[in-house]
C-alpha positions in Angstrom: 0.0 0.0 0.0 1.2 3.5 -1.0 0.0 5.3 2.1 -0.7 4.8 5.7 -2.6 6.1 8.5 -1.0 7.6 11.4 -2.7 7.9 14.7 -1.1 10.5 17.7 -2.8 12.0 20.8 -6.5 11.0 19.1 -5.9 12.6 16.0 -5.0 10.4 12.7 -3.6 11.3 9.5 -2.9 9.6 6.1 0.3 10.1 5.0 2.6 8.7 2.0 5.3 6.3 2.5 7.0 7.8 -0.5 7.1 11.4 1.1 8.3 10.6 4.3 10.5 8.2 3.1 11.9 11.2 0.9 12.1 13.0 4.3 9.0 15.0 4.3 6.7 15.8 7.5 2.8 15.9 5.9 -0.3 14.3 6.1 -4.4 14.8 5.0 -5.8 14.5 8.4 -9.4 12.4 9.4 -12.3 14.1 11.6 -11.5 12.7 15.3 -10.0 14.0 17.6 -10.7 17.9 18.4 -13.3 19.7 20.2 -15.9 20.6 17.8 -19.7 19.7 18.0 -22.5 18.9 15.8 -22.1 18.6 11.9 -18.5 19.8 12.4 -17.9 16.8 15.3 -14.7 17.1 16.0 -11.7 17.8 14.3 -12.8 20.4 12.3 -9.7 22.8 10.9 -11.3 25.4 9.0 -12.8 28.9 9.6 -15.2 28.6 7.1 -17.6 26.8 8.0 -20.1 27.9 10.6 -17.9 26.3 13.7 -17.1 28.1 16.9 -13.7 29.8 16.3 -12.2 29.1 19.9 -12.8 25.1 18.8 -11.4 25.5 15.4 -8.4 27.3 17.1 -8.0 23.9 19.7 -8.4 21.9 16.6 -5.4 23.3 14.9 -3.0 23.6 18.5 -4.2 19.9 18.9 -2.8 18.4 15.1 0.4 20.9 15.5 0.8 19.2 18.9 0.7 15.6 17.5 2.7 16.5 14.3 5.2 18.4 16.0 4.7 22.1 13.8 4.4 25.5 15.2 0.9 27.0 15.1 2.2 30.6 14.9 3.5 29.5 11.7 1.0 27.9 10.4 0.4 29.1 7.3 -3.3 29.1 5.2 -5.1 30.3 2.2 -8.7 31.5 1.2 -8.9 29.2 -2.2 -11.7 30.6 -4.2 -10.7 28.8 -7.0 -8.9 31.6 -9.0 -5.8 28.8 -9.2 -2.6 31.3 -7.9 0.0 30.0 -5.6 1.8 32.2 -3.0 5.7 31.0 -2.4 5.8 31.5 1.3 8.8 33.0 3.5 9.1 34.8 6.5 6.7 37.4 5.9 3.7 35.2 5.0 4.4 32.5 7.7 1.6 32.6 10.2 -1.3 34.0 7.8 -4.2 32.7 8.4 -3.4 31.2 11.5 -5.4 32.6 14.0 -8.2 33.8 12.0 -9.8 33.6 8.5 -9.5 37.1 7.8 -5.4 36.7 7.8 -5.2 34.1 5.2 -3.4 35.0 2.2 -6.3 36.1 0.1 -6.9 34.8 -3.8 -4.6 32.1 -3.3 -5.8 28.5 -3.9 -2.1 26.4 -3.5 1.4 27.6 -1.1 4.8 26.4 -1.3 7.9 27.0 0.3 12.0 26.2 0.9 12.1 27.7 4.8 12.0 24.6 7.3 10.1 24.9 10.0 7.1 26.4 8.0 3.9 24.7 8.0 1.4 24.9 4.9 -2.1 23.9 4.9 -5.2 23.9 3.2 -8.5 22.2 3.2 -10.5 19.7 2.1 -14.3 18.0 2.2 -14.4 16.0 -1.2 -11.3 17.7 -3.0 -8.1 15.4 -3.3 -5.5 17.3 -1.6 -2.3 17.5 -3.7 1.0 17.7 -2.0 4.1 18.2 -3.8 8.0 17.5 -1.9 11.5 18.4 -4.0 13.7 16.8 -1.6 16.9 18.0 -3.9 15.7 21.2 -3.7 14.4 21.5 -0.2 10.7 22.4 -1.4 7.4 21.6 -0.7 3.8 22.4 -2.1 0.1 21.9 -0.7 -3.0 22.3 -3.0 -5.9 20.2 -3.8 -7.6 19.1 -7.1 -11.4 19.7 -6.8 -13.9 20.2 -10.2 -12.6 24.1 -10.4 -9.0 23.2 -9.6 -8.8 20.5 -12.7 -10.5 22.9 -15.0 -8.0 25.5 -13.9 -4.9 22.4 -14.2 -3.7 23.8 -10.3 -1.8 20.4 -9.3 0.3 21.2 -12.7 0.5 24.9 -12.1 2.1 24.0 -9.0 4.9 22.3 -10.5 5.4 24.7 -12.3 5.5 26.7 -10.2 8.0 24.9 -8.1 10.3 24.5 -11.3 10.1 28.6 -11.6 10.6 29.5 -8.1 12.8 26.6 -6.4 14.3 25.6 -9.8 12.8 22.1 -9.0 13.2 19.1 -11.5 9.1 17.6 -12.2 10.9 13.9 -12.6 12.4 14.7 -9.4 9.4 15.8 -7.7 7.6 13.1 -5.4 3.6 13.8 -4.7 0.5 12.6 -2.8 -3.1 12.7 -4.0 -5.0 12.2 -0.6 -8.6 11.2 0.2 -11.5 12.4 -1.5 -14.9 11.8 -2.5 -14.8 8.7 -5.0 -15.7 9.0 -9.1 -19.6 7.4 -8.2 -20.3 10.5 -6.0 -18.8 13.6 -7.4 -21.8 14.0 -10.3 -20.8 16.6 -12.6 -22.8 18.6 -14.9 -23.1 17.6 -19.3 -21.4 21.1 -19.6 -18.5 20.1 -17.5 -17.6 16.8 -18.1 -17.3 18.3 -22.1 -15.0 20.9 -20.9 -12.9 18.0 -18.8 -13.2 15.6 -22.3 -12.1 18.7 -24.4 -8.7 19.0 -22.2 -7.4 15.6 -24.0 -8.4 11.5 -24.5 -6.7 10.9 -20.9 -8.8 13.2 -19.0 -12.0 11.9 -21.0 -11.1 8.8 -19.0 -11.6 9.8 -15.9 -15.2 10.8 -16.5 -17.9 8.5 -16.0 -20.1 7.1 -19.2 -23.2 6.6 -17.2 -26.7 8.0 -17.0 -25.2 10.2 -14.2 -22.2 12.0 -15.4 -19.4 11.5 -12.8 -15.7 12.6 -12.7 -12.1 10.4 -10.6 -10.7 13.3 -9.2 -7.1 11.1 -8.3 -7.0 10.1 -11.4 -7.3 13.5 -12.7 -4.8 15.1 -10.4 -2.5 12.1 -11.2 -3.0 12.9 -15.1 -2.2 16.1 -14.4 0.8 15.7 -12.7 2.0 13.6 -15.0 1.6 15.8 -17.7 3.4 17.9 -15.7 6.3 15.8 -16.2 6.2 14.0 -13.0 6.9 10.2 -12.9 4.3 8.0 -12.5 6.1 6.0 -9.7 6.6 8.9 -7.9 3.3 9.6 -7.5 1.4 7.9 -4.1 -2.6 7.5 -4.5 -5.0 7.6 -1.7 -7.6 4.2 -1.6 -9.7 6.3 0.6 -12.9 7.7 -0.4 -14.3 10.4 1.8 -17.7 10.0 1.0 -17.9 6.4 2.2 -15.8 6.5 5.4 -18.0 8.5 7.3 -16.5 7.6 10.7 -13.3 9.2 9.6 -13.6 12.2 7.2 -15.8 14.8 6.3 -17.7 14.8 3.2 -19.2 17.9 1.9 -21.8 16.3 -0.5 -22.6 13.1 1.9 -23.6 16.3 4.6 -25.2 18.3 2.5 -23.2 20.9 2.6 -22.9 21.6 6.7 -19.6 19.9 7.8 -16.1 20.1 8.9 -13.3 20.6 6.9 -10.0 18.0 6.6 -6.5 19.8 6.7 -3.2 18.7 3.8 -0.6 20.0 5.5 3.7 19.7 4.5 6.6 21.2 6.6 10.4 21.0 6.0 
C-alpha cells in the first residue's frame, strides 16, 4: 500500500510512504479528535464553516501538537478557485493562522523552501495534492477539486515549483490524498465536455453513465504527470471520503454543513 494512517494524541492522518520516506513531514488529516460539536464533530480545521472559532483554534493547537509544527507558523489560504499560488517566506508564515480574515487572500495552493514552515489547506471532497523536491528542499500543498482541474492547479504548482525553487518535475515526489470517489462527485453535461475537451486521458476519468461523474485522483494524477512528474513517484490515496463516514468529512454526503479535513507539508 502506497500510504498509511497515522494515529497520535487521538488525532489520525494519512500520509505517503513515499514522502516521508523522501524526508517530508505531511499528512491529510481524518475528523476525530478535536473539540468541535454537531455537523462539524470534531476535528474540524477550517474557519469557514459555521464552527465556533475558539474550537477551530483547539483543533489546529491539537494536530500541530501531535505533528510536531508551530501554530504561529501555520500558514493558510482562502482558495476561491482563482488557481494562484503564494511562495511563502518569513513574511507570509503565520497568515491565516489565528483567524480567516489573515489568510493569504486569492490564493488557492502555497509552497515554500524555509524549514520549520507549516502549509495547509483544506478539504471536504477535493483530493488534496501535496508536492516535496527533496533536492531542492521544497514543498507544495494544494488540492484538485472540479474548479481546480478545470484550472490544471496540481500542474501549475509544478510549475510553479520548477520557476521559483528551480525544481526538477521527474524529481518531484507527490501525494493525491482522500476524497470523494468517481460514483459520488456528479458533474454537470457542460463540465464533463470541458474535462473531455482537455485531452483522451482526462476523457477517461469521467464517467459514461446515466449520471455524469468525474475520478478526481486520477485527474490530479494525469495532471501531474503531464506535468512531467513520474508516474512512480506519485502515491494514490484508496480512501474515499464519502464512504468512510467515521473518519472524514464529506461535503456532499452532509449536504453541505460539515467540517473541513486539513493537507498539510513542513520541511
Amino acid at each position: 500500500m502506497a500510504t498509511e494512517w497515522i494515529s497520535r494524541d487521538g488525532l489520525g492522518w494519512e500520509q505517503s510512504r513515499l514522502l516521508r520516506q523522501a524526508g517530508l513531514r505531511h499528512g491529510a488529516t481524518g475528523r476525530c479528535g478535536g473539540v468541535s460539536q454537531g455537523a462539524y464533530e470534531s476535528l474540524n480545521l477550517s474557519f469557514q464553516t459555521g464552527d465556533a472559532a475558539l474550537h477551530v483554534l483547539e483543533n489546529r493547537r491539537r494536530l500541530c501538537q501531535a505533528v510536531g509544527m508551530d501554530l504561529t507558523k501555520l500558514t493558510t489560504c482562502r482558495q476561491t478557485g482563482e488557481g494562484h499560488i503564494v511562495a511563502v517566506g518569513p513574511a507570509e508564515a503565520g497568515c491565516g493562522a489565528g483567524s480567516v480574515h489573515t489568510e493569504l487572500a486569492h490564493t488557492d495552493a502555497l509552497m515554500t523552501n524555509c524549514a520549520g514552515l507549516p502549509l495547509a489547506v483544506f478539504t471536504a471532497d477535493s483530493a488534496p495534492v501535496i508536492l516535496f523536491d527533496p533536492a531542492h528542499h521544497a514543498c507544495a500543498v494544494g488540492r484538485a477539486g472540479l474548479r481546480e482541474t478545470t484550472t490544471r492547479l496540481p500542474a501549475k504548482m509544478v510549475l510553479a515549483m520548477e520557476l521559483v525553487y528551480g525544481s526538477i518535475s521527474a524529481d518531484l515526489y507527490a501525494y493525491v490524498g482522500p476524497c470523494a470517489g468517481a460514483d459520488h462527485v456528479e458533474i454537470s453535461e457542460g463540465f464533463a465536455q470541458a474535462v473531455e475537451r482537455m485531452g483522451p486521458a482526462y476523457a477517461c476519468c469521467i464517467g459514461r453513465g446515466a449520471r455524469r461523474t468525474i475520478d478526481l485522483k486520477q485527474t490530479a494524477r494525469q495532471l501531474l504527470t503531464d506535468a512531467g512528474l513520474l508516474l512512480g513517484h506519485i502515491d494514490i490515496s484508496s480512501s474515499c471520503v464519502y464512504e468512510e463516514e467515521e473518519r472524514f468529512f464529506s461535503y456532499r454526503r452532509d449536504f453541505g454543513r460539515t467540517g473541513r479535513m486539513a493537507a498539510f507539508a513542513v520541511l
